[in-house]
DOVOKOL-462076 format. One record per residue (C-alpha): residue number from 0; residue in one letter; x, y, z. Coordinates in Angstrom, 3 decimals, decimal comma, padded with zeros to 6 digits. Each point is the difference from the previous one (the first is absolute). Example, Ala and Ser with C-alpha at 12.3 -4.5 7.8 and 13.67 -1.06 7.14 Angstrom:
PT    k  r         X         Y         Z
PT    0  A   012,300  -004,500   007,800
PT    1  S   001,370   003,440  -000,660
# end
This chain:
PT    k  r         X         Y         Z
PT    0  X   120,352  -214,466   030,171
PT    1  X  -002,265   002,164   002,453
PT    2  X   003,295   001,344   001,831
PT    3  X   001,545   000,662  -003,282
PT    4  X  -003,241   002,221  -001,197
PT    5  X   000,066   001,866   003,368
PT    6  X   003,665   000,752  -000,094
PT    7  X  -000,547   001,017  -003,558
PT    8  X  -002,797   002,395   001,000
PT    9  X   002,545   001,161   002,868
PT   10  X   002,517   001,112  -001,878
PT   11  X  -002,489   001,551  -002,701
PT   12  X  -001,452   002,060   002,877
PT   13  X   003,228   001,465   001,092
PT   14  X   000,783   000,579  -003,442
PT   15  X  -003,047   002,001   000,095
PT   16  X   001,167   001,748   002,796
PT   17  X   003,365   000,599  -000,532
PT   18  X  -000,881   001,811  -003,101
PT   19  X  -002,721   001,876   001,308
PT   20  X   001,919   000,895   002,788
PT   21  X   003,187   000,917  -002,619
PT   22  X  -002,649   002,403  -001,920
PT   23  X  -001,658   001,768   002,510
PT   24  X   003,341   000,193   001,597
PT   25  X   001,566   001,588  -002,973
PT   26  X  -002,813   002,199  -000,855
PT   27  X  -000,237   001,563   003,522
PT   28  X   004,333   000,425  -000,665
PT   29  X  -000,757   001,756  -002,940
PT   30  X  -002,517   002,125   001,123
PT   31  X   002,311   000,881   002,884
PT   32  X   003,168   000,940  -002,246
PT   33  X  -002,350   002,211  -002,235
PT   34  X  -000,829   001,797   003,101
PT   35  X   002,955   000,252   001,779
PT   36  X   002,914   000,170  -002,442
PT   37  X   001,092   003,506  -001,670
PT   38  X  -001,537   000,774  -003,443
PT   39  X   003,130  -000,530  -001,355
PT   40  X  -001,469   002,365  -003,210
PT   41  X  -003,144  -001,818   000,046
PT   42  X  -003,109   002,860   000,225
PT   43  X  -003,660  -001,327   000,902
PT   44  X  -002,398   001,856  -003,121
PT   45  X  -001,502   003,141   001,219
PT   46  X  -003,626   000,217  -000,813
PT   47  X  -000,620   001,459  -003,370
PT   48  X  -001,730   003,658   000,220
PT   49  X  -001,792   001,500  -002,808
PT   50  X   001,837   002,684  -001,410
PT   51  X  -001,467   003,856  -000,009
PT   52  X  -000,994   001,389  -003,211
PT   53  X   001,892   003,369   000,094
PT   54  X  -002,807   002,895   000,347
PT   55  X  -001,025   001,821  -002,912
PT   56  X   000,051   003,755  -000,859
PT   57  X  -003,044   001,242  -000,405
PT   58  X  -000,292   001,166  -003,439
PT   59  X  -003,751   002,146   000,634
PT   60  X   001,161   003,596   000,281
PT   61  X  -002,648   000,366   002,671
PT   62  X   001,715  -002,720   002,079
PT   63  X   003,617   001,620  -000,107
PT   64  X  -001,716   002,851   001,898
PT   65  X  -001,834  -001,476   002,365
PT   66  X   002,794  -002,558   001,111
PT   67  X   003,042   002,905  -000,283
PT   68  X  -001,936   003,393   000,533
PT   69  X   003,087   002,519  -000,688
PT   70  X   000,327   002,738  -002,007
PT   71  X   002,693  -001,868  -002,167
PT   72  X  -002,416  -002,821  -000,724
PT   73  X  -002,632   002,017  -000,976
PT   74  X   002,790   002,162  -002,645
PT   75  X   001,437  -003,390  -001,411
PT   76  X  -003,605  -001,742   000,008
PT   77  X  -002,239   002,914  -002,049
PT   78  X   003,023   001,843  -001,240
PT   79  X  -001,124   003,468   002,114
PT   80  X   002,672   003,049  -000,436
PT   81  X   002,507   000,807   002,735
PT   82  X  -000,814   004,009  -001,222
PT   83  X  -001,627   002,278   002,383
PT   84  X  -003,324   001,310  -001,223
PT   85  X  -001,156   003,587   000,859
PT   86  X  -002,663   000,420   001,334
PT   87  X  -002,194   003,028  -002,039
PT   88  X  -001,127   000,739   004,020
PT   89  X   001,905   001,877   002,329
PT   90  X  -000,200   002,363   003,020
PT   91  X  -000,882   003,906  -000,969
PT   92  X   002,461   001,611  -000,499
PT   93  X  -001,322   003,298   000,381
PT   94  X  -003,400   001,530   001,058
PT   95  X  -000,673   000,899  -003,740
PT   96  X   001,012  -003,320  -000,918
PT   97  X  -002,137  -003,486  -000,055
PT   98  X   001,376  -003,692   000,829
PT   99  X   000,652  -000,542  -003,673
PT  100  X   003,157   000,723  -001,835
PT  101  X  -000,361   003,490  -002,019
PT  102  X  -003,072   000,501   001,030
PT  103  X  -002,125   003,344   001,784
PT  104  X  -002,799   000,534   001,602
PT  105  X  -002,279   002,076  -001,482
PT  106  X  -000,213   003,754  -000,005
PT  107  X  -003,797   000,242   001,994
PT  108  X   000,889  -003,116   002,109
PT  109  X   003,520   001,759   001,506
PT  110  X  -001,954   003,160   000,554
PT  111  X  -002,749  -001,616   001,941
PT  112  X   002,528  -001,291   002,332
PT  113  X   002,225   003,096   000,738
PT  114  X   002,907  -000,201  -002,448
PT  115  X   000,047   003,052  -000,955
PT  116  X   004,203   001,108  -000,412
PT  117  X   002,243  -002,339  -001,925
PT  118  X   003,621   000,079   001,473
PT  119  X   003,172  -001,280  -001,872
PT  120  X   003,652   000,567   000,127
PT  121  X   002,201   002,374  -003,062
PT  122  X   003,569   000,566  -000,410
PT  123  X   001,726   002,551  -001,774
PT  124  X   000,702  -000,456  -003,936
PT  125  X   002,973   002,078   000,226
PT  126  X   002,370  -001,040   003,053
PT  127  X  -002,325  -003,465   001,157
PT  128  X   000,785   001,604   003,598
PT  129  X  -003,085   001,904   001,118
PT  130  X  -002,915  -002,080   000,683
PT  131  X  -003,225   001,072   001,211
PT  132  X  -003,720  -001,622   000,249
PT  133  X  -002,622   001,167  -002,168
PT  134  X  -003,958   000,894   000,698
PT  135  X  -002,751  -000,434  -002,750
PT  136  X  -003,437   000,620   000,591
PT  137  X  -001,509  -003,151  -001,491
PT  138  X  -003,311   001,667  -001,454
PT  139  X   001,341   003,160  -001,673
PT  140  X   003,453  -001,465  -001,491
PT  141  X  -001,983  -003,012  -001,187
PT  142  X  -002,235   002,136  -001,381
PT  143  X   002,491   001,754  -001,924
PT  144  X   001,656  -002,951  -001,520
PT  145  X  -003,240  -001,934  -000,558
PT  146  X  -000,875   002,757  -002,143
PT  147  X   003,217   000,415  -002,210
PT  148  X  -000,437  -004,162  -000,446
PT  149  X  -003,359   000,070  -000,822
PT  150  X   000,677   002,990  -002,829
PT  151  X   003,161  -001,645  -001,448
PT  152  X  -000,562  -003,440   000,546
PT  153  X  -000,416  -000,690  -004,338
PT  154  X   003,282   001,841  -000,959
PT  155  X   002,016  -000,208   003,270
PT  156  X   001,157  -003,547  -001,500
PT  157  X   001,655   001,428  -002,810
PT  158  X   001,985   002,213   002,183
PT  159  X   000,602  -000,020   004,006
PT  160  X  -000,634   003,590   000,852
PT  161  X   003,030   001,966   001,429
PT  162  X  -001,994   000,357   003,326
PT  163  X   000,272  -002,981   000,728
PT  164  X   003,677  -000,103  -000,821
PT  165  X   001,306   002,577   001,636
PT  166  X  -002,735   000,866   003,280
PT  167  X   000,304   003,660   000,539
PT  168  X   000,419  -001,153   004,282
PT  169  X   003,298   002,660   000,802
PT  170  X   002,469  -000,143   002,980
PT  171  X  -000,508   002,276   002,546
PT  172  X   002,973  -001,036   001,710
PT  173  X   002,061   001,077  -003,134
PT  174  X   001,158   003,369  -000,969
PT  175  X  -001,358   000,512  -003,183
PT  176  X  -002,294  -002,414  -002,459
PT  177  X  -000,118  -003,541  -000,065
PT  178  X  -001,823  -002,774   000,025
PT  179  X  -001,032  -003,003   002,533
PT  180  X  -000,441  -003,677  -000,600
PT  181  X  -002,127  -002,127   001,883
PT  182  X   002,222  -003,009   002,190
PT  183  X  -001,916  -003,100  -001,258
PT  184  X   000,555  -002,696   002,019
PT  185  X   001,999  -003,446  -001,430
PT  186  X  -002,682  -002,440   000,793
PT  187  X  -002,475   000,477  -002,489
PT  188  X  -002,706  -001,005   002,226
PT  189  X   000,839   003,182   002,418
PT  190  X  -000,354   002,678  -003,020
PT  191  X  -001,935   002,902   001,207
PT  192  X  -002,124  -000,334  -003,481
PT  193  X  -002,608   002,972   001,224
PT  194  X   002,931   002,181   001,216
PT  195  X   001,287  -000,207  -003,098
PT  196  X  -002,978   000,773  -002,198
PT  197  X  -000,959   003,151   001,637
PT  198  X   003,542   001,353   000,363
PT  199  X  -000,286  -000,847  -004,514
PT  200  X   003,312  -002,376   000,879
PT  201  X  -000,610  -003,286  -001,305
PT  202  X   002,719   000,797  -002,896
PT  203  X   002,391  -000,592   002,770
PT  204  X  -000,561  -003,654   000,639
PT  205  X   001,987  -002,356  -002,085
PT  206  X  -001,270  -002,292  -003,162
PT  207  X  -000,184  -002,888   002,333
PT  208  X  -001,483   002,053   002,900
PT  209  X  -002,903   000,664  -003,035
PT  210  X  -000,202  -002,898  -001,177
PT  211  X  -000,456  -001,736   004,054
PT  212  X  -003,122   002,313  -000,304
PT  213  X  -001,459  -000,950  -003,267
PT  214  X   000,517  -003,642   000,792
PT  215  X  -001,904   000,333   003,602
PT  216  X  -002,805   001,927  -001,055
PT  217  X  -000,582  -002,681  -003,402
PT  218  X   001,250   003,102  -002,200
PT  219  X   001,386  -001,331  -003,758
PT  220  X   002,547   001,870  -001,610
PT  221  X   002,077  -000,372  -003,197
PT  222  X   001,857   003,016  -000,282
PT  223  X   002,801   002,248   001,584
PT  224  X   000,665   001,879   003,766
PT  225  X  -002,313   002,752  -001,441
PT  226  X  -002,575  -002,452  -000,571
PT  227  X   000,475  -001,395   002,929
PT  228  X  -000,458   003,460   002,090
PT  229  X  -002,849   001,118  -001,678
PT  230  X  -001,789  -003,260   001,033
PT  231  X   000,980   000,165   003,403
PT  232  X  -001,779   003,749   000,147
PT  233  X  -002,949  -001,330  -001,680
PT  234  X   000,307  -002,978   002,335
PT  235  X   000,010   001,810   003,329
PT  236  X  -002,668   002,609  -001,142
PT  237  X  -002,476  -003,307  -000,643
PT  238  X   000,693  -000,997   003,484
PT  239  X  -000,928   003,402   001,858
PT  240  X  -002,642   000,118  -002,384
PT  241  X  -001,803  -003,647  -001,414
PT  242  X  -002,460   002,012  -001,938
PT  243  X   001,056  -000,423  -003,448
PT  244  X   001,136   003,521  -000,681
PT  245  X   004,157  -001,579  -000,044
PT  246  X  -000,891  -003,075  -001,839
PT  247  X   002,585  -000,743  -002,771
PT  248  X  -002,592  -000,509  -002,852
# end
């Protein structure tokens, strides 16, 4: 009975072993395939990564400028208009003449400094071939026309006087009579406004030439091109002289 036990136990124990030794046999062969054989399609999981929440536009106005600081973003952002603004400042374009559109210096502040003799450039009225630069002495012809503006300046609206239509300024180039007109330059902002006051020429400029003036110097106006040159007489006259004597009342 006691050898039967023990061989019992025996063959229990290498049982035991046998099928330890099949597991950890066949684990170690399995480990060793997964290793060493192809994938044969098989893919080990990649570790998951949180996805990125796309970036936002910035809705704020103020931060569309400061990220993107171009001219385009600032248009599309606050609406601003692609049109060029003049400027109501620019270089003088004469001695007589201040850094604002249409505008003079005064009579007593031109004198102080020197200007004396305004000069400006006439062609003839007849053939437009002869051209010739014109002197005015600023005190005396402004004193002339001052004086006619000053005395007509309540009825001179109802009618433009012929003066100031036709200038009495003759060719002497010519043979004969005739008359000169004054070359007025085609940017507005160039006119030589004083020459043509003293030589009694503003009826030369054009309606829009006029009305350039009346807008730069805060003139209103509702009515026609005579309107419109009796203003700009009464216009320059108030800037030579501030006074009071030329105000439109």
């Amino acid at each position: 009975m006691a050898d039967e036990e023990c061989n019992g136990n025996r063959k229990d124990i290498d049982e035991d072993q046998r099928t330890s030794s099949f597991s950890d046999d066949s684990e170690e062969d399995l480990i060793f395939q997964l290793d060493s054989s192809p994938s044969n399609g098989f893919e080990y999981p990649l570790p998951q990564t949180q996805p990125q929440s796309p970036q936002t536009q910035p809705t704020s106005p103020y931060q569309l400028l400061d990220t993107t600081p171009s001219i385009s973003t600032a248009i599309v952002s606050w609406g601003i208009s692609t049109r060029r603004v003049k400027s109501d400042v620019i270089p003088a374009q004469y001695p007589w003449a201040t850094t604002q559109r249409a505008h003079l210096r005064t009579l007593n502040d031109m004198l102080s400094s020197g200007v004396r003799t305004i000069i400006g450039t006439v062609e003839c009225d007849l053939s437009w071939i002869h051209t010739q630069d014109l002197e005015f002495d600023l005190e005396r012809e402004f004193n002339q026309v001052a004086s006619f503006v000053a005395a007509n300046k309540s009825t001179m609206f109802d009618r433009v006087p012929d003066i100031w239509l036709y200038p009495p300024r003759s060719c002497p180039k010519c043979e004969g009579v005739s008359f000169v007109r004054p070359i007025i330059s085609t940017k507005k902002r160039s006119i030589n406004w004083l020459f043509l006051l003293l030589g009694q020429m503003i009826g030369y400029c054009s309606s829009e030439q006029l009305k350039y003036f009346c807008k730069h110097t805060n003139t209103p106006h509702a009515g026609g091109r005579d309107e419109l040159i009796c203003l700009t007489y009464l216009g320059l006259c108030k800037q030579l002289d501030p006074s009071g004597l030329f105000d439109n009342s």
